[in-house]
Short mmCIF file of the C-alpha atoms (twelve columns), coordinates in Angstrom:
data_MODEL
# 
_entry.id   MODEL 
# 
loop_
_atom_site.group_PDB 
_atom_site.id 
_atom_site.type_symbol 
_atom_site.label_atom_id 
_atom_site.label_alt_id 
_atom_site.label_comp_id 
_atom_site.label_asym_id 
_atom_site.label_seq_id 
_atom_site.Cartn_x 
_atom_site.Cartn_y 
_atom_site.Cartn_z 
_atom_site.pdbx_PDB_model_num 
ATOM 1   C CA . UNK A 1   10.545  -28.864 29.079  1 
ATOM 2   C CA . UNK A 2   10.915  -26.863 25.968  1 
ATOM 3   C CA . UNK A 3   10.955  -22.858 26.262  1 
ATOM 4   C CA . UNK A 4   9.957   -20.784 23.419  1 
ATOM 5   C CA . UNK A 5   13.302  -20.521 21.016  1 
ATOM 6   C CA . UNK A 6   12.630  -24.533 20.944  1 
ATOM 7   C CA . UNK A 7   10.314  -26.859 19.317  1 
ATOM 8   C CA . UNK A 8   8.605   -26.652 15.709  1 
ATOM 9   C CA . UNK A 9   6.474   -23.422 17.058  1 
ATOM 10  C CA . UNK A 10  10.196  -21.365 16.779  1 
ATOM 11  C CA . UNK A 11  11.077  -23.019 13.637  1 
ATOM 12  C CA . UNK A 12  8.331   -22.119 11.903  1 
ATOM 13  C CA . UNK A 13  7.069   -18.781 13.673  1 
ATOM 14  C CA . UNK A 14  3.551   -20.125 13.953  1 
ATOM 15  C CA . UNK A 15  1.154   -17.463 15.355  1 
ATOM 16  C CA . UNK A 16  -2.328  -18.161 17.389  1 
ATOM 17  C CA . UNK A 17  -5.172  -16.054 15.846  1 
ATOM 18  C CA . UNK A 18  -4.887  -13.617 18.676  1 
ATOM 19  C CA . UNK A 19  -1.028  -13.274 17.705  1 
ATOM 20  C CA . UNK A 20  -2.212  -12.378 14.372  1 
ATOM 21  C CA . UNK A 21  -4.897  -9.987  15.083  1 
ATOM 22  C CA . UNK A 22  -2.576  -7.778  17.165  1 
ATOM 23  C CA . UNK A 23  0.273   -8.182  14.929  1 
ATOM 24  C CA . UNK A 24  -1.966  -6.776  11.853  1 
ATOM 25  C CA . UNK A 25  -3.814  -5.014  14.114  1 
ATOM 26  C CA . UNK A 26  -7.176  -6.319  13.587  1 
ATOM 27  C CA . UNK A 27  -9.392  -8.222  15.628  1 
ATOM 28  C CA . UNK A 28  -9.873  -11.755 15.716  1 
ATOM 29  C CA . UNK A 29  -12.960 -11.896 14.053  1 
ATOM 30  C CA . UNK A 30  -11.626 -10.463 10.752  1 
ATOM 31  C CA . UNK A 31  -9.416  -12.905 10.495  1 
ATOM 32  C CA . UNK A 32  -12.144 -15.569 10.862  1 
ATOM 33  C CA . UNK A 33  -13.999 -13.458 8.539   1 
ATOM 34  C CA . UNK A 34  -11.119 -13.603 6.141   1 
ATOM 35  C CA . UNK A 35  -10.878 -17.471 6.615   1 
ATOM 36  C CA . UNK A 36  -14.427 -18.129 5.325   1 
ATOM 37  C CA . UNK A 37  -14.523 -16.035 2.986   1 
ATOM 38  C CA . UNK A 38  -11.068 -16.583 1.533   1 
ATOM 39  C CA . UNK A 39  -10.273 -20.457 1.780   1 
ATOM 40  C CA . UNK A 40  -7.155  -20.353 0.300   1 
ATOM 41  C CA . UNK A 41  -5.327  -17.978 3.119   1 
ATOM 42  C CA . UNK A 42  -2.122  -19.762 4.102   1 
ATOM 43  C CA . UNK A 43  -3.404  -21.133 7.819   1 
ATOM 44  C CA . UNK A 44  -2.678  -24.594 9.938   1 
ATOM 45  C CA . UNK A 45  -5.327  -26.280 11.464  1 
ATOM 46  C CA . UNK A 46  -3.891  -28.340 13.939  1 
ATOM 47  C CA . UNK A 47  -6.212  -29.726 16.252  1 
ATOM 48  C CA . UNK A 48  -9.367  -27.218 16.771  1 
ATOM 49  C CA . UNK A 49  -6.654  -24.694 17.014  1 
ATOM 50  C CA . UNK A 50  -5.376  -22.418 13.889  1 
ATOM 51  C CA . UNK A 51  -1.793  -21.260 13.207  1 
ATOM 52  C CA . UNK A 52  -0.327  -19.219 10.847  1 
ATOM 53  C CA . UNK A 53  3.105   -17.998 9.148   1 
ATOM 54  C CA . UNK A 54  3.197   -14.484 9.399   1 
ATOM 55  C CA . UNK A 55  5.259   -14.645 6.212   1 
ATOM 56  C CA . UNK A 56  2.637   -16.527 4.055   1 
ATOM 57  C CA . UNK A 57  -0.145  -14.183 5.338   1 
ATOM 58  C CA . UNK A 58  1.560   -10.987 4.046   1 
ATOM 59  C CA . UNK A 59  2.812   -12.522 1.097   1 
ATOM 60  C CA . UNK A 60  -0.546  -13.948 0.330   1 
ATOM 61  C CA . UNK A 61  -2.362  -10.666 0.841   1 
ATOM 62  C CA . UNK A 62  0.545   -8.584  -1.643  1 
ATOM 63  C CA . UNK A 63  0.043   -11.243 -3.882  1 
ATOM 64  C CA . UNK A 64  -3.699  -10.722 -3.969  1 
ATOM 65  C CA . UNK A 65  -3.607  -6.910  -3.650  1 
ATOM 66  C CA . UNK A 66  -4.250  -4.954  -6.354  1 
ATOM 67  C CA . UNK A 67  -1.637  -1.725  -6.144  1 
ATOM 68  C CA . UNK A 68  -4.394  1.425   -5.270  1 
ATOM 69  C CA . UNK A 69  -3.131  4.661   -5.575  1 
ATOM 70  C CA . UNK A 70  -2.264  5.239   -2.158  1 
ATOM 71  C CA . UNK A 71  0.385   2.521   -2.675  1 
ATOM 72  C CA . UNK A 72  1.661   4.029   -5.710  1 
ATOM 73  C CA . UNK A 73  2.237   7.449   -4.074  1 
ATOM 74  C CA . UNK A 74  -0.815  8.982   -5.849  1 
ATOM 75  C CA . UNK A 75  -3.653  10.655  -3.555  1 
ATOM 76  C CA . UNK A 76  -6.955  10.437  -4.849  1 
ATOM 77  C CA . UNK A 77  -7.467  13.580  -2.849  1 
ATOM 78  C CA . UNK A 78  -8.815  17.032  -4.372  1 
ATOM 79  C CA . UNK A 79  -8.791  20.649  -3.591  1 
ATOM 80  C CA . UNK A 80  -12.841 21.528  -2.934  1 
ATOM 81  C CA . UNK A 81  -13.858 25.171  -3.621  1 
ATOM 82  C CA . UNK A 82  -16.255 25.704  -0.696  1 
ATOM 83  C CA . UNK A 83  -13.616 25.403  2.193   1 
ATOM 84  C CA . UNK A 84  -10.531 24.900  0.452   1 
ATOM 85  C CA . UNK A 85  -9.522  21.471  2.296   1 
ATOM 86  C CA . UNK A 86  -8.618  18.110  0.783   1 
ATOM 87  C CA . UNK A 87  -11.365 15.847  0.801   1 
ATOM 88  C CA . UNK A 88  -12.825 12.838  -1.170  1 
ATOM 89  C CA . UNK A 89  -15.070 13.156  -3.787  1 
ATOM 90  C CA . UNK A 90  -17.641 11.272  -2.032  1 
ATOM 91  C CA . UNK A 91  -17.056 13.771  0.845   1 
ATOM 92  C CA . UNK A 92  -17.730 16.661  -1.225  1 
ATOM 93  C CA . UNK A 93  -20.709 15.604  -2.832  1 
ATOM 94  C CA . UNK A 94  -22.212 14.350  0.973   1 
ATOM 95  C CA . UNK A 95  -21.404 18.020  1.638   1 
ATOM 96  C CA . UNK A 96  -23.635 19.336  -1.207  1 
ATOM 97  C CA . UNK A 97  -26.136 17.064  -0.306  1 
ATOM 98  C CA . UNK A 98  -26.327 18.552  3.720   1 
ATOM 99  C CA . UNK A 99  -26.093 22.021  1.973   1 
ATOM 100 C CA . UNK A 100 -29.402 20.938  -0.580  1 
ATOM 101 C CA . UNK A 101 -27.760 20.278  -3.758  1 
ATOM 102 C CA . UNK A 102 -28.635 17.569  -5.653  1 
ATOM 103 C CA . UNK A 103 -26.748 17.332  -8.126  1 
ATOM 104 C CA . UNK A 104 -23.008 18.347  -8.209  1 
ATOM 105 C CA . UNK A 105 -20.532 17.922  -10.427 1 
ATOM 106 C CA . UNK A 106 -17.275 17.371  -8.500  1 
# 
């Protein structure tokens, strides 16, 4: 009987979907979520079961990412004049809107 370091699971680092969700830390349904709606995501159908390379996931989501701000460094955060915190602009202007402004410009 073959443990674990053996066999073409080791070799290739296959994951279940549960492996997956806990290793991105997602749950399992967002994963199937991503498989229908992205049908291209690097995944193994072998059987009824799914595997997948943890290396082709990542690598297919950095390829598809575009690079946000919060990669780059850059904080899309600002400096708001009522309480002097950092918060969104969408934030701010939810806070007008409690506070009966309509119209704000942030």
């Amino acid at each position: 009987m073959m443990d674990d370091t053996e066999g073409p699971k080791a070799q290739l680092n296959l994951l279940t979907l549960q492996e997956l969700s806990q290793t991105l830390k997602v749950s399992a349904n967002t994963i199937y979520y991503w498989i229908s709606r992205y049908p291209d995501l690097p995944c193994h159908k072998i059987g009824r079961h799914l595997r997948f390379v943890l290396s082709d996931v990542l690598a297919y989501w950095d390829d598809r990412s575009p690079k946000t701000p919060c990669q780059s460094g850059q904080a899309s955060l600002q400096t708001t004049q009522s309480h002097g915190s950092l918060t969104t602009k969408n934030a701010s202007r939810a806070d007008l809107q409690k506070k009966g402004i309509r119209h704000g410009n942030i």
